[in-house]
N, C-alpha and C positions, 0 to 999 in steps of 0.2 A: 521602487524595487532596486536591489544591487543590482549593479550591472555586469556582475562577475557570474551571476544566475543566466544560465542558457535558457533559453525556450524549450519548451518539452514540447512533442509529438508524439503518440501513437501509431504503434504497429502492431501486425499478427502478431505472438511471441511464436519463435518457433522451436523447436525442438533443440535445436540448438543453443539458443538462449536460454531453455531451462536449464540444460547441463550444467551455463557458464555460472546460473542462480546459484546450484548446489556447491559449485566452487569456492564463491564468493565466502571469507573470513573474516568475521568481528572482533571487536575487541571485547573482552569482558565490559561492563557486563551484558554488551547486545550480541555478544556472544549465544544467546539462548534464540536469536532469532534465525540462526544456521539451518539450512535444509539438510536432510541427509544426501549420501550420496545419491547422484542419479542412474547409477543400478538399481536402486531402490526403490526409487521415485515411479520410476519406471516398471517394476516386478509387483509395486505392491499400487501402482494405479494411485501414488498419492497424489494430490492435489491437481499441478501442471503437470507432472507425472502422468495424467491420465488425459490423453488427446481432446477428447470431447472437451472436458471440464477447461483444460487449457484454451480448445478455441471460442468456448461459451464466454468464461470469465476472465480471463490473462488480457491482458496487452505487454508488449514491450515496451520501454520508453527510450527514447530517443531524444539527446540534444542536437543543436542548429545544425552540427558538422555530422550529425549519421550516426554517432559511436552510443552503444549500448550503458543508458547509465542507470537504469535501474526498471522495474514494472509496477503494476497494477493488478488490482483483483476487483472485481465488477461484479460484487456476490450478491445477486438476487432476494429477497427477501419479500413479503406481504406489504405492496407499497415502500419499499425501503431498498436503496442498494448499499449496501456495505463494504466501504472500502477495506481492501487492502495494499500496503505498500513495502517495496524495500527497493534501496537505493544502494549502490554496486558502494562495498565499504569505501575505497578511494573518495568517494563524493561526499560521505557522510566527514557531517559538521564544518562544511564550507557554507552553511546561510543561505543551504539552497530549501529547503526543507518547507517551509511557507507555500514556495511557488511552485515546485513539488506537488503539494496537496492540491493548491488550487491549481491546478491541471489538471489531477485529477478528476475532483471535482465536478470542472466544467467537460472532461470528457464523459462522467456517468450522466449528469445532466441533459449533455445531447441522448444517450444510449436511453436512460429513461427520465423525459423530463417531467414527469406527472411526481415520479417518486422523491422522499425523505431522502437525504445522505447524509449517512454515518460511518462511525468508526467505531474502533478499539482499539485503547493503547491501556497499558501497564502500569498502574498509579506511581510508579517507581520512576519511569522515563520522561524526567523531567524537559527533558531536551526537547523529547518530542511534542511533549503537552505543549508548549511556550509554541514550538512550531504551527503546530494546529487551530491554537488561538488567534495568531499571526492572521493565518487563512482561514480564519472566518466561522469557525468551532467552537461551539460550548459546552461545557461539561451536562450530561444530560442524568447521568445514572451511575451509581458505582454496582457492584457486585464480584461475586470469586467465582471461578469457572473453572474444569480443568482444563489443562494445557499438558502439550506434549514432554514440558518441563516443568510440571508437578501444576500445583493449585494456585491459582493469582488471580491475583486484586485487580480489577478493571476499572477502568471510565469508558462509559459509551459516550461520546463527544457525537453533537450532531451539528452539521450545516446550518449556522443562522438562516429564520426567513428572509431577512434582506439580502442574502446573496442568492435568493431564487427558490430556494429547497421549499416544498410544501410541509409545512408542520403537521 
């Protein structure tokens, strides 16, 4: 592993921390992965926007020193949890991205270790794909879905059985 890669830890997300989500600005083209603002979030009950959903499925992530660098989403499914991820833009594309997921990972694993884990990424984000392989991910399925920004092309990547996951 680099050693320039923090250790990740889990916490509550709180309310506060979603705010800082909605904040958070990409660059094209993950620019489309922006939350609205959190007035919004918040009025229309989206996602972490909505207390329950945030304290069921969110965590915060934490590196070694405390500081806020990105979350998690812990989405329930039939035998399946499905991740989600976003990492505070300053962080992205420093080669953290591998160890990232595998923290993830092995945090839904504790939360449900009987269940599959998977993802979704964007057949387009290369970046991230290479990342996810990195930690232990295989391409499982394509298909097109909508999305909050229009219709896109998927991979569902799941958790090899040798890193634990139940196929």
């Amino acid at each position: 592993m680099n050693e320039n890669v923090p250790r990740f830890r889990f916490a509550a997300m709180s309310e506060r921390d979603g705010e800082e989500i909605c904040s958070w600005r990409y660059p094209p083209p993950y620019d489309v992965y922006q939350w609205p603002a959190w007035p919004r979030m918040l009025a229309e009950e989206i996602e972490f926007g909505d207390p329950d959903i945030r304290e069921r499925q969110y965590a915060s992530v934490l590196d070694e020193n405390g500081d806020f660098v990105g979350y998690a989403q812990f989405f329930p499914m039939a035998g399946v949890i499905r991740l989600g991820l976003g990492l505070r833009p300053d962080c992205c594309g420093r080669g953290w991205g591998a160890a990232f997921l595998e923290a993830a990972a092995r945090e839904a694993a504790r939360r449900a270790p009987d269940a599959e884990i998977d993802l979704e990424v964007e057949v387009w984000n290369k970046r991230a794909i290479r990342a996810y392989q990195k930690a232990g991910f295989e391409i499982d399925d394509r298909y097109d879905r909508k999305a909050v920004h229009g219709i896109v092309s998927l991979y569902c990547m799941v958790r090899k059985s040798s890193q634990g996951a139940v196929r």
